[in-house]
N, C-alpha and C positions, 0 to 999 in steps of 0.2 A: 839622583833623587830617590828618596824613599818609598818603597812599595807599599808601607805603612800605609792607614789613611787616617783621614782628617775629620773630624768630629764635629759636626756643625749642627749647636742647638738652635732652636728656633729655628730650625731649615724654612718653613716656610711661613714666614714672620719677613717683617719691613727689612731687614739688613739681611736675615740669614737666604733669601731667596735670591737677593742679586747675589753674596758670596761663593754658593756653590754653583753657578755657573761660570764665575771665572775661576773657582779652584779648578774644576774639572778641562775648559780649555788650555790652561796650565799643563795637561796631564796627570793632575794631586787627585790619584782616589778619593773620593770625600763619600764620609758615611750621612746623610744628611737625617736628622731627627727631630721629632718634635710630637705632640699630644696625637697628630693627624700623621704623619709620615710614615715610611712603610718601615723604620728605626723607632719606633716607639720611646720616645722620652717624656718623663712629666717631673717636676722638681719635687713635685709633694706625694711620690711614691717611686721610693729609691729600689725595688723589687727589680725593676728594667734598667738599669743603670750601669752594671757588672756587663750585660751584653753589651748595650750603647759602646761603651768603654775599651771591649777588649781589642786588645790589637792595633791600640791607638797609638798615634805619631804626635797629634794636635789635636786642640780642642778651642772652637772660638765659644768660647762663655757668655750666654745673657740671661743677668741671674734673674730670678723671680723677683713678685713682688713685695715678697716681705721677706726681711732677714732670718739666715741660720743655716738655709741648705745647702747656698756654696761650700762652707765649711765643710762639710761633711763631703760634698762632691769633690774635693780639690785631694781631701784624705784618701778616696777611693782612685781619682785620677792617681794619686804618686803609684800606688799598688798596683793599679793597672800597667805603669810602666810608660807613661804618656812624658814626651817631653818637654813638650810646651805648649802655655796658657795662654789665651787673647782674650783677652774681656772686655767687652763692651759695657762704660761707665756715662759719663757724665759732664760737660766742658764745667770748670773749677770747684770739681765736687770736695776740694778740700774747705772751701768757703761757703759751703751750704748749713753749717751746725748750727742749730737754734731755728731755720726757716720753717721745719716740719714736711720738707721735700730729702728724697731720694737717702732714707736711711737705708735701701734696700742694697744700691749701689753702693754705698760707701763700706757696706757690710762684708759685698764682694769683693772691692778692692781690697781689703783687710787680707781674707781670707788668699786670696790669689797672691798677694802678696807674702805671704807668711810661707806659701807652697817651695817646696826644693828641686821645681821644675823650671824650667827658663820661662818670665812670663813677660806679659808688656799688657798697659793697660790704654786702652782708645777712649777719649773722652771730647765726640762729638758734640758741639750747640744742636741745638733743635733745624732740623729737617726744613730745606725749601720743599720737599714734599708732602710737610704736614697740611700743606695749601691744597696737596690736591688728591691724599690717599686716603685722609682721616677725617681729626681734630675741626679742621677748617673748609673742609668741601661742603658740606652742605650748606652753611652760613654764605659761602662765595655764591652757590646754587641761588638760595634766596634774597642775593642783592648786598646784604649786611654783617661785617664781621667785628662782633663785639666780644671784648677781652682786655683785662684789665694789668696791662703791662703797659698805661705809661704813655712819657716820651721819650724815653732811653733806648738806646737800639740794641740790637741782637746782630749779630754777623756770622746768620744763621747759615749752612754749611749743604751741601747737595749731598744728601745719601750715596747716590752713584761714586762719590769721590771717599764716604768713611769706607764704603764697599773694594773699592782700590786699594785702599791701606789697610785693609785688614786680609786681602788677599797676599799681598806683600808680605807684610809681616807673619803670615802663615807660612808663608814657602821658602822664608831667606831668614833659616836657621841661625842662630849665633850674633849675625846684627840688630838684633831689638829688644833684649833679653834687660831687663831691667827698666827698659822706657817707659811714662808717658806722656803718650803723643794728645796734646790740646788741638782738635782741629776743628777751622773754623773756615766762612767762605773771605772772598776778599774783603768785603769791606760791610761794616753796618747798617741797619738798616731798622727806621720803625717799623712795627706793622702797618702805621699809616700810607709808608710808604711802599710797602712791599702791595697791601691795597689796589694803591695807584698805578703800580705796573702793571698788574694784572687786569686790571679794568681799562687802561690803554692799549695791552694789546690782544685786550676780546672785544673791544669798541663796547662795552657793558657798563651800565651804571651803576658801578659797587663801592659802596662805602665803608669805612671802618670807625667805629663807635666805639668809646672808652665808657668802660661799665667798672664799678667797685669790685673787689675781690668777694663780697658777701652776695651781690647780685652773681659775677659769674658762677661760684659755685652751685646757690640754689638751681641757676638752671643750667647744669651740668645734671643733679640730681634728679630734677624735673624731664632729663632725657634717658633716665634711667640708669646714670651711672652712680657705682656704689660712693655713698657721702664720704666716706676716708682717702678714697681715691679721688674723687674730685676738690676736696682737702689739699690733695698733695699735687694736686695740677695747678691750683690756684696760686698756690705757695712757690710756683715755678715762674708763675708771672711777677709772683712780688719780686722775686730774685733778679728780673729782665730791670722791674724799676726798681729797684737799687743799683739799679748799676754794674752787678756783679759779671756778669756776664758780657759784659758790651766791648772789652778788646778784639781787636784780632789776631791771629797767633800764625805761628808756621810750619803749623804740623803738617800739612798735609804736602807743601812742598819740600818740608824734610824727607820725608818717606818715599814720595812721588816724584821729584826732580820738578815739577810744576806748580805753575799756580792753580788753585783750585779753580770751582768753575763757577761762573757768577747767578746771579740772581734773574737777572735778563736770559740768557741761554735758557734758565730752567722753563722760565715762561713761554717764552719762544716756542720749546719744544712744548709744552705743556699744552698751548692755544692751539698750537697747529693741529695738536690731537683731538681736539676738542672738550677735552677736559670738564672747564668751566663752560660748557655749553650748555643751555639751560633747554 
């Protein structure tokens, strides 16, 4: 195994904080960085990026959110001497052109792709933990979860499980070098439905409410988040209903030898915590 280490942006961000604690019981030095970490990285000042970089084996990628710095991070990674690239993208970010979601990711894929380092690109559905970390916690908090995705399902995927595959694919050199891996959980789900789990097993009376895509953004806005960005969140739901999104794939037990882990378990665990406890 290599004494190199491993270069984990976003270290402590939604994926980069489970990844380096299983790089590290691996035994994989992992340099972990980010705006707050004691590696100092920021995408939109490349000053700190030569140190980030030196001495690197592996770099798990999560580009920013607007296009152009990968590019330029990817020209510095070959220089640096880095072998290989993991990027965290998008589940069928080849099918998103024209929605006005995720030019940021597709800009990254470009770039990492274009690299003469061994790279693999991970293209995760949306988080069963968006239920309970972000996006959807307080709504769940206050009884009602309104968002305008429809009745088409998502076979949205458990963090803990793209956090497995992207440790994998960090530490087993030479087999994933050109892939990418579509991961998703077993099986589809509305949000209606995903709702209903969660309210059966907090014994909670939580509903889920379908809003327009011009309503949810306004109040995306109205909770202070920037109008371009909730632009491009809304644009994510349109994608849920069209359909684009709603296969299940086998990424995760390509890489993992398993089946991912279900939607029930996440809650399970999730309620027992108390999570959703009001």
């Amino acid at each position: 195994m290599t004494t190199r280490p491993t270069l984990v942006l976003g270290a402590t961000g939604k994926t980069g904080r489970r990844i380096v604690p299983r790089l590290r019981l691996r035994g994989v030095p992992v340099r972990a960085a980010s705006r707050t970490a004691a590696v100092p990285f920021d995408w939109y000042d490349p000053t700190g990026w030569e140190a980030a970089l030196a001495d690197v084996e592996a770099v798990y990628v999560v580009a920013p959110t607007t296009p152009g710095p990968v590019g330029t991070f990817v020209d510095r990674a070959e220089t640096a001497g880095v072998r290989r690239l993991v990027l965290l993208s998008g589940r069928s970010a080849d099918d998103w052109a024209g929605s006005g979601f995720g030019d940021d990711m597709r800009d990254a894929e470009d770039a990492v792709r274009a690299s003469s380092s061994e790279w693999t690109v991970l293209r995760p559905t949306n988080f069963f933990q968006n239920f309970s970390e972000e996006a959807h916690l307080a709504p769940l908090l206050a009884g009602d979860l309104a968002l305008p995705a429809g009745t088409l399902t998502d076979p949205m995927v458990d963090i803990d499980d793209l956090a497995d595959v992207a440790t994998r694919v960090l530490t087993e050199p030479g087999q994933h070098g050109g892939r990418t891996y579509e991961l998703t959980g077993p099986r589809p789900l509305t949000y209606r439905e995903a709702v209903d789990i969660i309210a059966r097993a907090t014994d909670r009376a939580i509903t889920y409410s379908e809003v327009s895509p011009e309503h949810y953004t306004a109040s995306l806005v109205g909770q202070g988040v920037d109008e371009d960005v909730a632009r491009a969140v809304t644009a994510m739901y349109t994608l849920i209903e069209r359909g684009v999104l709603a296969a299940t794939t086998n990424g995760v037990r390509e890489v993992l030898g398993r089946a991912p882990r279900t939607f029930e378990d996440y809650v399970a665990r999730e309620a027992a915590a108390g999570t959703w406890r009001r």
